[in-house]
C-alpha positions as CSV (number, residue, x, y, z in Angstrom):
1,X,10.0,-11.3,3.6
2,X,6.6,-10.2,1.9
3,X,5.1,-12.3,0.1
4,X,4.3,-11.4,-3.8
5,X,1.5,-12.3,-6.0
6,X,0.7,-11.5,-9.9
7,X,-2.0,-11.6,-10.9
8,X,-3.1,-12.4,-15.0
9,X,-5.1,-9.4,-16.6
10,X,-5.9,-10.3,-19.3
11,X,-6.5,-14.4,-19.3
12,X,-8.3,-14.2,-23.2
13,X,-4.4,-14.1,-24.7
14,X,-3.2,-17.3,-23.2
15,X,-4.0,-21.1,-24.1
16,X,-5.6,-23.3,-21.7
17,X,-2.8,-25.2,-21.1
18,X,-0.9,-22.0,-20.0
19,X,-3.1,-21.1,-17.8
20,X,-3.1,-24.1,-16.2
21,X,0.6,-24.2,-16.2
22,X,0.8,-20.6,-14.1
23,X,-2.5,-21.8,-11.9
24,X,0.2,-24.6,-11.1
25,X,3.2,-22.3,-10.7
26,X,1.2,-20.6,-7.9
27,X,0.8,-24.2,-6.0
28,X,4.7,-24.3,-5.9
29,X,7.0,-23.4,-3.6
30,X,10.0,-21.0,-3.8
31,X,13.3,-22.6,-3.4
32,X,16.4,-21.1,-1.2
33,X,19.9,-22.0,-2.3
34,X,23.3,-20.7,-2.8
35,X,22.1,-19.5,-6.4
36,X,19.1,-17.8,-5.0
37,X,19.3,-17.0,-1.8
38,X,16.0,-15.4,-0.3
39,X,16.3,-11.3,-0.2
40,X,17.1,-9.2,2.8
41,X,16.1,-5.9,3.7
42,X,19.1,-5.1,3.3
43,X,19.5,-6.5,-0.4
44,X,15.8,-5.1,-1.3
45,X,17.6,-1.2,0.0
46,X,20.7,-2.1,-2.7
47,X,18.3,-3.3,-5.5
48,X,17.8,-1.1,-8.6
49,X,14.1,-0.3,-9.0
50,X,13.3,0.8,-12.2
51,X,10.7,3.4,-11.5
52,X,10.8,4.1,-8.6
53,X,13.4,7.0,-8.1
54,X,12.6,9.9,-6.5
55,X,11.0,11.9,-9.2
56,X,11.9,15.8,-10.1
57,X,8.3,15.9,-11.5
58,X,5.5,17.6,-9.4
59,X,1.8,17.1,-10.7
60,X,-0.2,20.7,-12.0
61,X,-3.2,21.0,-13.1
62,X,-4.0,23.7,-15.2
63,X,-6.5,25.1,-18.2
64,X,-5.3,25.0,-21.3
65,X,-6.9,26.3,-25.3
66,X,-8.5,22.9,-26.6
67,X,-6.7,23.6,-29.9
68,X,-3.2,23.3,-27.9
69,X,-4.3,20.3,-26.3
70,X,-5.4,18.9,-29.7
71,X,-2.5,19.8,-31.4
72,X,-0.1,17.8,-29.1
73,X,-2.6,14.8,-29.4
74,X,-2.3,14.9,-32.9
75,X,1.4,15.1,-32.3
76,X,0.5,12.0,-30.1
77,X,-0.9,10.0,-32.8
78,X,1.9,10.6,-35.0
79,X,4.6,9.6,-32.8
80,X,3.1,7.3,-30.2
81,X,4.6,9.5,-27.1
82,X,1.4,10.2,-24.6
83,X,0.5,14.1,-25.6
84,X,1.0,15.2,-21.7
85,X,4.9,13.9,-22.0
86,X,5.0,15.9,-25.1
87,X,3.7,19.0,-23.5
88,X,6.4,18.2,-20.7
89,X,9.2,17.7,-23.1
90,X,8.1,20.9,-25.0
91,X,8.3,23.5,-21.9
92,X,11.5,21.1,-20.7
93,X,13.3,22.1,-24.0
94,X,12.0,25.5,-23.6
95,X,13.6,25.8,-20.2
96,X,17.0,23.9,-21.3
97,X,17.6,26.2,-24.2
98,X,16.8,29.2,-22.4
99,X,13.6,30.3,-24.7
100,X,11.5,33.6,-23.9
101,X,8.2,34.4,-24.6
102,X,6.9,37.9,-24.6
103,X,3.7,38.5,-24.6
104,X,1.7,41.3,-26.3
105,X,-0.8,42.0,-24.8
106,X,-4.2,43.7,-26.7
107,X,-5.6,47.1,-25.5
108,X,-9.1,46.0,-24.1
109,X,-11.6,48.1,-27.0
């Protein structure tokens, strides 16, 4: 079994006694019963892992108007969703309801 370590980010939000109290924690060692048995392999392949399922999602890059990217931060700010999720959930909704967009395009002068 692999061994795991945390590690504190941000120390400035605890007490000096808690700190002491985790620096502590890390001098003890883990305890094996019938309660809490040490993992398996096999138990780690059965575990739920929040995060970690296989994702549907496939990373684009691409250019976009700086007004649409400031309108969906401003959409950000308002409802505390990060703007790119917005832009995802936009074009997902899009997709789910079956929208169209057609383009007209201008006649070059």
């Amino acid at each position: 079994m692999a061994l795991v370590e945390y590690k504190l980010k941000d120390k400035d939000n605890l007490t000096e006694e808690e700190i002491k109290a985790v620096e502590a924690g890390r001098k003890k060692s883990v305890v094996f019963d019938d309660d809490s048995p040490e993992i398996t392999p096999e138990m780690m392949k059965r575990a739920y892992r929040p995060g970690r399922a296989k994702s549907t999602k496939r990373m684009v890059s691409m250019y976009m108007e700086e007004a649409d990217i400031e309108y969906f931060k401003s959409m950000s700010k308002d409802t505390g969703i990060p703007y790119q999720t917005l832009i995802s959930m936009y074009l997902t909704d899009c997709r789910k309801n079956k929208r169209t967009f057609n383009p007209v395009w201008e006649e070059p002068a």
